[in-house]
C-alpha positions in Angstrom: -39.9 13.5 -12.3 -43.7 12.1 -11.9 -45.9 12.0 -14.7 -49.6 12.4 -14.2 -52.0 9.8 -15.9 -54.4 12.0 -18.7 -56.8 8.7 -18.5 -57.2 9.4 -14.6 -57.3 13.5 -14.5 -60.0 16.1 -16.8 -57.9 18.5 -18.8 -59.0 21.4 -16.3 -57.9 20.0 -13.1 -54.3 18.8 -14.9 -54.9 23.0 -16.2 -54.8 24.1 -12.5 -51.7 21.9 -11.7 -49.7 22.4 -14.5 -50.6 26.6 -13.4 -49.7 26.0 -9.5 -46.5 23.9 -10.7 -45.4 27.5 -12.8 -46.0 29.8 -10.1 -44.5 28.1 -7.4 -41.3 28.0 -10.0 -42.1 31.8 -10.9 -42.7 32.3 -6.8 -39.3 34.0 -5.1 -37.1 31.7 -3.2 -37.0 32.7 0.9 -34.5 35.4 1.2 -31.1 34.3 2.7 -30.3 34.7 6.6 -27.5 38.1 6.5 -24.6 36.5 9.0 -24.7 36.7 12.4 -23.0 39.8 14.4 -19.4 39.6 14.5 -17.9 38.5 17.7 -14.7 41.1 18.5 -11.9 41.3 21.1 -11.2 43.9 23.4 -8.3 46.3 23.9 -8.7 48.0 27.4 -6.7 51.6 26.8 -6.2 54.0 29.9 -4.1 57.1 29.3 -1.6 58.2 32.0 -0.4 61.2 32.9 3.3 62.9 32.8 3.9 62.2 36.4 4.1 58.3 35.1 7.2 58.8 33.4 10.7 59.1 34.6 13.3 62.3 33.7 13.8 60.2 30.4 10.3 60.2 29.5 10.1 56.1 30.0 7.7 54.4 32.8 9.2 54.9 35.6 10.1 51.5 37.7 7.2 52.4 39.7 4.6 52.0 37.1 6.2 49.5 35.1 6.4 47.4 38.7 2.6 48.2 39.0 1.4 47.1 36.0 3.8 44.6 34.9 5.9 45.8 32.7 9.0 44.2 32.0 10.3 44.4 28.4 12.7 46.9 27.2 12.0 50.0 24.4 10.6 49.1 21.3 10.2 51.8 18.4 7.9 52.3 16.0 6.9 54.8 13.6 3.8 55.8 11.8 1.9 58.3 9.7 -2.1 58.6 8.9 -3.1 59.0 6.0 -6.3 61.5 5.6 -7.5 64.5 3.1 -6.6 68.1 4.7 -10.3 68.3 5.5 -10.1 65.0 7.1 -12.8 63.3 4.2 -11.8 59.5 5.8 -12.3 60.5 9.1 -15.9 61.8 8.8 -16.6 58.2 7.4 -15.3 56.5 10.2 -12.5 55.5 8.7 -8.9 55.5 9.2 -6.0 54.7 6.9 -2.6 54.0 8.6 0.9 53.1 7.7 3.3 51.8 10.3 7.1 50.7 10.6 8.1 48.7 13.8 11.9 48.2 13.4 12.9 45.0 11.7 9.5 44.3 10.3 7.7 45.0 7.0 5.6 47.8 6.8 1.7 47.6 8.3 -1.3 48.6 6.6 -4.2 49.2 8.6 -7.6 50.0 7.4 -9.7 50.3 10.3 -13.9 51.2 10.1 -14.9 52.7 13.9 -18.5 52.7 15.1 -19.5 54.5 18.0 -20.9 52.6 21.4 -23.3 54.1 23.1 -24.1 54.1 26.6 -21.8 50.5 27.1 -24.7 48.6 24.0 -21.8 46.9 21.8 -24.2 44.6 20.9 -25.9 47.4 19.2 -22.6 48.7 17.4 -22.5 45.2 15.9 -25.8 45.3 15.0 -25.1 48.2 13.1 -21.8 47.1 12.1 -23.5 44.1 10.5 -26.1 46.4 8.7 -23.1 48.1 7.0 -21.7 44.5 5.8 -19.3 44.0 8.9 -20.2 40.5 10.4 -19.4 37.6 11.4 -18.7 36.2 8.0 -16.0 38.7 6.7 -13.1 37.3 7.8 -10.8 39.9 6.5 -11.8 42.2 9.2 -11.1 41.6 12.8 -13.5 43.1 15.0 -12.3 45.1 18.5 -13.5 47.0 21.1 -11.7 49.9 22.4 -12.5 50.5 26.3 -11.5 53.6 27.1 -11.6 55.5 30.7 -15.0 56.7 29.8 -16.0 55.2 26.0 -16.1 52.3 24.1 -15.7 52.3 20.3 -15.9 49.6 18.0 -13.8 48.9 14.9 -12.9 46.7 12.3 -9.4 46.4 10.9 -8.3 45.4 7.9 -4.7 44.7 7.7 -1.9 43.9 4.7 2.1 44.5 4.3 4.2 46.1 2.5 8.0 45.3 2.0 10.4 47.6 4.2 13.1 46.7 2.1 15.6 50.0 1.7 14.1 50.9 5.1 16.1 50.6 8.2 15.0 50.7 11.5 11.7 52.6 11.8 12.3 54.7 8.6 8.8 55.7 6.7 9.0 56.2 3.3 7.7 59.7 1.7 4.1 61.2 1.7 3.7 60.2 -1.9 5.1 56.6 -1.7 3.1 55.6 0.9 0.1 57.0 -0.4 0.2 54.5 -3.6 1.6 51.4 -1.5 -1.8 52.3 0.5 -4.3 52.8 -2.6 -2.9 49.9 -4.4 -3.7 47.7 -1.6 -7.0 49.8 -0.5 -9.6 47.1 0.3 -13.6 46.4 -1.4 -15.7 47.8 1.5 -13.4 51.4 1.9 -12.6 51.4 -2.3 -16.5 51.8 -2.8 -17.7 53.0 0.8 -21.1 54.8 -0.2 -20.7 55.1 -4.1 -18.4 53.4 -6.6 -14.4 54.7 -5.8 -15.3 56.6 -3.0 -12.5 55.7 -1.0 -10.3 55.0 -3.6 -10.5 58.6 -5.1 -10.4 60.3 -1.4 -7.5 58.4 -0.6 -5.6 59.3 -3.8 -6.3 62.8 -2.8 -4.8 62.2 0.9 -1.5 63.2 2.6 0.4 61.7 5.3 -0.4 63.3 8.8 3.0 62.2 10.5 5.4 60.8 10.8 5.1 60.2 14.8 7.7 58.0 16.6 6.5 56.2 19.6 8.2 53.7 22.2 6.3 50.9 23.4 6.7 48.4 26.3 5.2 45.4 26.9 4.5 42.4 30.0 1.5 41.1 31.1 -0.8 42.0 34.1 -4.0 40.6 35.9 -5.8 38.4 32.7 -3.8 39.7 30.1 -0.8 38.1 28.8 -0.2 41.6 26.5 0.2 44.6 28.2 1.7 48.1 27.1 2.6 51.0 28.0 3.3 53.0 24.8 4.9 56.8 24.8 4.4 59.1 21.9 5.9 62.4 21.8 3.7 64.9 19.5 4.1 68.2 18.8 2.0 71.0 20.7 -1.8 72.0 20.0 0.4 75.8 19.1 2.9 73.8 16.5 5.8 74.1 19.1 7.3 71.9 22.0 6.6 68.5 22.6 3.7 67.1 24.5 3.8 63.3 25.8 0.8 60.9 25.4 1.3 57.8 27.7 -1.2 55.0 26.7 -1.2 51.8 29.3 -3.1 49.2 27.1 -4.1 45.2 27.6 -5.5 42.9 24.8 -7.9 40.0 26.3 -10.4 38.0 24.3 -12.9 38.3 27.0 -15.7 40.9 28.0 -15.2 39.7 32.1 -11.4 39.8 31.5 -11.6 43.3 29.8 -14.4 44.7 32.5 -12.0 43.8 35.3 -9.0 44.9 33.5 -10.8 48.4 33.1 -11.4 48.9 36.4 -8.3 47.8 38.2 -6.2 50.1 35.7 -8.4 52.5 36.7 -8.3 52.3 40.1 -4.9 51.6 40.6 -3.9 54.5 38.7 -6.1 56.9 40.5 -4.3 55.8 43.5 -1.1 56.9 42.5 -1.9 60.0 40.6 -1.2 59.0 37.3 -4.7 58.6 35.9 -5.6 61.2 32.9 -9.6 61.5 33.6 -10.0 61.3 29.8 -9.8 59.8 26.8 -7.1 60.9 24.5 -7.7 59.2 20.5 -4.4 59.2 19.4 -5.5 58.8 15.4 -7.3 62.4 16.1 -4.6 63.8 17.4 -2.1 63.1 14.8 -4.7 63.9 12.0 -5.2 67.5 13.7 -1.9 68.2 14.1 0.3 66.9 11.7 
């Protein structure tokens, strides 16, 4: 601390000092810089039609051999968890619970924003806005490239014991529903007023269960690459539809760019190319 000398300074100039020395104290500090955009992965996903699969509904070689697929069935099971009206959803946000044989049980709780026009730097901006950034590390951030859109998300994930659970067995509509609200996380608990999410998931069902087969390799720049076949049940209620998903997981834009459009292209060469994009969360949630 310095002291100033009374014998060297008139009583009004130490006045106007003493007065400065309090506002500056009284003055607001410089607001904090928020944390920078979050920096995601990317998951390329292509859908495929029927005339990829073989008469038991599995790649056929010749797809697997084109995309490099080598591993052998894995199973796993899963249910959404949404309001009949789909209150979650409108949000952005999706709730879901997951059992891949001989594993605990997966909760996701994934935030989407929409990309527009291929700006993901502009979803992050917004993502950031709405307290999804770089700095919240309990959230991993991911683009989805689709055949024709992008979304990004950010996931939130936790476990849950699957002990009394063999294989890919999901426990009841109930049960789930408190494993998933006990566990909800900050941002969704209180997403635009206090127990938002909390209360709308305590009023949610599960829309599955849906058992899927998933196979895996690696292709081009990807070292994790999938084809994944999930049977659903018709748009009527009846019969069996098949969506075929052909995914790959890189950490980089370039990588996922070039992934995009070789899967692309090499699918429309063979005829198995689905000119769409089919969001398998939707789907479940509208008809289950």
């Amino acid at each position: 601390m310095t002291f100033l000398s009374r014998a060297t300074r008139p009583a009004a100039v130490g006045s106007a000092v003493a007065l400065a020395a309090a506002a500056a104290l009284l003055a607001p500090s410089s607001p904090a810089f928020a944390a920078s955009n979050a920096v995601p992965t990317y998951e390329v996903k292509i859908n495929l039609t029927a005339a990829a699969l073989d008469a038991g509904f599995a790649p056929s070689a010749e797809v697997r051999s084109a995309f490099g697929i080598t591993g052998s069935a894995k199973a796993r099971s899963y249910s959404y968890y949404d309001t009949d009206g789909l209150a979650l959803d409108a949000q952005g946000w999706s709730v879901r619970l997951r059992h891949k044989s001989g594993s605990s049980f997966e909760e996701t709780y994934k935030k989407r924003f929409p990309v527009t026009n291929g700006d993901i730097d502009a979803a992050l901006t917004t993502a950031n806005a709405a307290g999804f950034d770089s700095g919240d590390t309990n959230y991993d951030a991911e683009v989805d490239w689709g055949y024709a859109k992008q979304t990004l998300s950010f996931s939130n994930e936790k476990s849950h014991s699957s002990s009394g659970y063999s294989g890919t067995a999901m426990p009841t509509s109930t049960t789930g529903r408190t494993w998933l609200v006990n566990d909800i996380p900050g941002k969704l608990e209180n997403w635009g007023s206090a127990n938002w999410g909390k209360d709308t998931l305590q009023a949610s069902r599960a829309h599955g269960p849906v058992t899927s087969k998933v196979y895996g390799g690696a292709w081009g720049p990807s070292d994790d690459a999938s084809i994944e076949v999930l049977p659903v049940v018709g748009a009527d209620g009846t019969g069996t539809e098949y969506v075929v998903e052909l995914s790959f997981k890189t950490g980089s834009y370039a990588d996922a760019a070039d992934l995009h459009a070789d899967a692309v292209a090499v699918a429309e060469s063979h005829g198995w190319l689905y000119h769409g994009d089919i969001l398998k969360t939707q789907l479940i949630l509208d008809r289950y």
